[in-house]
C-alpha positions in Angstrom: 40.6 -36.7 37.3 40.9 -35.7 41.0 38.1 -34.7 42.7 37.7 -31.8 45.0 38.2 -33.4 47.6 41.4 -33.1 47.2 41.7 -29.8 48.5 40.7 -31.0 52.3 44.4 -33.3 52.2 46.1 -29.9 52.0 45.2 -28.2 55.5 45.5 -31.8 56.9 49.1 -32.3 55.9 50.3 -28.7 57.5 48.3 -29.2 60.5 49.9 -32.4 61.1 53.9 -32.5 59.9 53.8 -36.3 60.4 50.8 -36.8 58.1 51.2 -38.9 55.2 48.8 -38.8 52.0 49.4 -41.0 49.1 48.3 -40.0 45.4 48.9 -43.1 43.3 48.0 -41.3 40.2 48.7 -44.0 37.3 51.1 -42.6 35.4 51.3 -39.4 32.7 47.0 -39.2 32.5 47.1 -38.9 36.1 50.8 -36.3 36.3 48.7 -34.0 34.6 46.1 -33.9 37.1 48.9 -33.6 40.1 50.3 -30.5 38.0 47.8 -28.3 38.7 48.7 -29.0 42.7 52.2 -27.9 41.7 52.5 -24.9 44.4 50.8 -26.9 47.0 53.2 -29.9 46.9 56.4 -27.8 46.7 55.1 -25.6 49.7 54.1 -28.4 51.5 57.8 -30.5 50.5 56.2 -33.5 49.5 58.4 -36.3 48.4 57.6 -38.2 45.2 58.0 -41.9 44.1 58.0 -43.1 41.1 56.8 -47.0 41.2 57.7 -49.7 38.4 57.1 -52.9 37.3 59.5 -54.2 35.2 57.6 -56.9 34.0 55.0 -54.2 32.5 55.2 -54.3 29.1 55.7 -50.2 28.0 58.3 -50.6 31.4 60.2 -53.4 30.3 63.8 -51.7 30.2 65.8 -49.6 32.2 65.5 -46.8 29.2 61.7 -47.6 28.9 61.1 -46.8 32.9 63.2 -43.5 32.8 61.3 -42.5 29.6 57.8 -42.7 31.5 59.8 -41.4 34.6 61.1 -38.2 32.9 57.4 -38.1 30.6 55.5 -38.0 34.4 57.9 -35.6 35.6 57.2 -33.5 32.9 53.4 -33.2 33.6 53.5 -33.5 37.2 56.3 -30.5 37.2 57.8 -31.8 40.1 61.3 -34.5 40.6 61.3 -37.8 41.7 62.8 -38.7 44.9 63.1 -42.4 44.9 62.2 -45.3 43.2 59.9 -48.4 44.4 60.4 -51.3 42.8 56.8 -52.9 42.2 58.3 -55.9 39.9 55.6 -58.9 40.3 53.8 -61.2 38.1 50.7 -60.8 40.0 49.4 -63.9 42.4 52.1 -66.0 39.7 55.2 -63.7 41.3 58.0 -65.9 43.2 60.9 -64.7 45.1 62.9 -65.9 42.2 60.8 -63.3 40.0 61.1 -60.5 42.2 65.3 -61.1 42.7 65.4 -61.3 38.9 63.8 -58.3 38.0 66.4 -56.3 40.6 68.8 -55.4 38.5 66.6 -54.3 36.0 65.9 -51.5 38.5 69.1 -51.0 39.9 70.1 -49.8 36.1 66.9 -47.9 35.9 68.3 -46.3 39.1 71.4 -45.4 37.8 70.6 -44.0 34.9 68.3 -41.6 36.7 70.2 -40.8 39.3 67.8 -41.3 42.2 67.6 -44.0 45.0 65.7 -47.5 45.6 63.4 -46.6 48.1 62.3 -50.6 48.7 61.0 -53.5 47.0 57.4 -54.5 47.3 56.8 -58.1 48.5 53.0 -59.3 48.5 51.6 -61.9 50.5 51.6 -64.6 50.9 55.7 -64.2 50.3 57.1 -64.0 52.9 60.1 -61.2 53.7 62.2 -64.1 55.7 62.4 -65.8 52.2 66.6 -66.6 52.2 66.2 -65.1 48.7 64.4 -62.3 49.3 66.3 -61.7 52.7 70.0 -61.8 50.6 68.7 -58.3 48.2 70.3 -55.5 49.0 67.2 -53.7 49.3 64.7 -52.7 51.9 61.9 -54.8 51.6 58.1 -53.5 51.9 55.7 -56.3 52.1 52.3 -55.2 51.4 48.6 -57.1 51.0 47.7 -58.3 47.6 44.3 -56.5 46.8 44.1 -57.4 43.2 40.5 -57.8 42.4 40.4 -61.9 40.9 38.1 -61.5 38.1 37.8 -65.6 37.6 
């Protein structure tokens, strides 16, 4: 559910052409809630990602991803633009992990017909890792905020 608050982003974003406001909504439950925005986000030419983990288990094929893609797509009423590639195992993931999970994505790519935007790395990898470094993908290293529960 999306509050109203969500109404203030609107003015903000044509004000300011260099604005950037992020809805991670969560999948379909939270598509639905972005489609009632429909008018707003095509007026405003917002661009849309479409984030994966292949190592989710309801996303663990290229088929599997395009099926939630195309089901979010759906309810959202808008296209994705690109794809991030959000493969990790948590605080487990290793470069290894993330370079194995890459062509996973590049099918899942292909099949939908839309771009790799980049490929998340979390701290503490680091984006000079030779691994990581050799993928023929932009890399977007971002802080690990997962909540540890124990």
């Amino acid at each position: 559910m999306l509050g109203a608050e969500i109404q203030r982003v609107f003015p903000l974003v044509e004000r300011d052409e260099n604005a950037t406001v992020i809805f991670d909504v969560g999948g379909d439950n939270g598509a639905v809630a972005l489609g009632r925005y429909h008018a707003e986000f095509v007026r405003l030419g917002c661009t849309m990602l479409c984030v994966e983990n292949a190592y989710r288990p309801l996303t663990d094929s290229a088929e599997a991803m395009l099926e939630n893609l195309r089901e979010v797509e759906m309810y959202a009423r808008l296209r994705c633009d690109a794809i991030v590639n959000n493969s990790n195992l948590g605080t487990e993931t290793t470069p290894q992990d993330i370079a194995d999970a890459l062509p996973m994505m590049e099918e899942f790519s292909r099949i939908a017909g839309i771009p790799i935007a980049c490929t998340t790395v979390c701290d503490p990898l680091s984006a000079g890792d030779p691994l990581l470094s050799a993928l023929d993908t932009p890399l977007w290293q971002i802080r690990n905020r997962t909540r540890q529960i124990f």
